[in-house]
C-alpha positions in Angstrom: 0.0 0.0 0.0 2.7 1.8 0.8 4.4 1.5 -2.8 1.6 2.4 -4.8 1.1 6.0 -2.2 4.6 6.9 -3.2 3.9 6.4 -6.8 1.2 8.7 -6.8 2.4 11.6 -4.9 5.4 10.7 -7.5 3.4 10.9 -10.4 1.1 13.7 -8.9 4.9 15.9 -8.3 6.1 15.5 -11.5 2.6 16.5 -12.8 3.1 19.5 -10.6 6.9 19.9 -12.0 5.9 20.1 -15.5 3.2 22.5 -15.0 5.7 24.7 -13.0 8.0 24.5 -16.6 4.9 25.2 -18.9 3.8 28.1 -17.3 7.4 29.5 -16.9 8.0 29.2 -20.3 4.4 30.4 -21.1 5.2 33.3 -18.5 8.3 34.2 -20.7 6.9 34.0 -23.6 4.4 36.6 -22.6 6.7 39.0 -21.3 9.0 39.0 -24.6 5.8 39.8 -26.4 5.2 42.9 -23.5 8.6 43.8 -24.0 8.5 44.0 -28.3 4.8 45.6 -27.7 6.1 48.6 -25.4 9.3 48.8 -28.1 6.9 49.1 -30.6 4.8 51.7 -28.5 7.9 53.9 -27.8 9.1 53.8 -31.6 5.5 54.8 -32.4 5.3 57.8 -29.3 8.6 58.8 -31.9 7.3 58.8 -35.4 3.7 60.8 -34.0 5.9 63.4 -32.5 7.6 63.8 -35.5 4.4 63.9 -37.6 3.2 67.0 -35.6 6.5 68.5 -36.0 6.4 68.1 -39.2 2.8 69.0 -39.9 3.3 71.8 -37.7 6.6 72.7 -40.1 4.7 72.1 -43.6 1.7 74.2 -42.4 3.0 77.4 -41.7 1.5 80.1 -43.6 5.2 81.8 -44.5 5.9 78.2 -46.2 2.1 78.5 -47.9 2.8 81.8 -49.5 5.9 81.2 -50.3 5.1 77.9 -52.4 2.5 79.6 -54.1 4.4 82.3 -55.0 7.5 80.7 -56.1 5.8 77.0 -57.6 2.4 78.3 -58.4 3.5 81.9 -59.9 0.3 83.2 -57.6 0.5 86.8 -56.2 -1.9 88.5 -53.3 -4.9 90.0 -54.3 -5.3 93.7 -54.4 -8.1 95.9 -54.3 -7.8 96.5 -58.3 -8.0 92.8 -58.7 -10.7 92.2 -56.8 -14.1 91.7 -58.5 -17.4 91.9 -56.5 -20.5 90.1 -57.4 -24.1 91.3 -56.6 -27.1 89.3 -56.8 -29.4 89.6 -59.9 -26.9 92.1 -61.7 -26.6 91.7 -65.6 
């Protein structure tokens, strides 16, 4: 009786051992995915700050003007270019 006890906690401790080593290895599998998902995050946090830098840079009104003067051949408007428009007028 004695035998087959000790064979059962035996079998029932290396049950317990293996489940220990699966859910290590699950448990560091996990974390190397955190770790690559919070990488990721950061390099992301990088590139959006640069987008608003950039959009910030690319929308300034001094850059506007100046592409549509130089690119475009526009100039401002003046009040002998302006044209006004009234309703009903032939």
């Amino acid at each position: 009786m004695s035998s087959k006890l000790n064979l059962v906690l035996l079998a029932l401790l290396v049950g317990c051992a293996l489940s220990l080593v699966n859910a290590q290895d699950k448990w560091r599998h996990l974390f190397i995915e955190l770790e690559r998902a919070q990488s990721q995050a950061r390099q992301l946090d990088i590139e959006w700050a640069q987008l608003q830098l950039d959009q910030s840079t690319l929308g300034k009104h001094e850059r506007i003007e100046a592409i549509a003067r130089h690119d475009l051949d526009m100039t401002p408007l003046t009040p002998v270019r302006i044209q006004y428009l009234t309703e009903g007028a032939p």
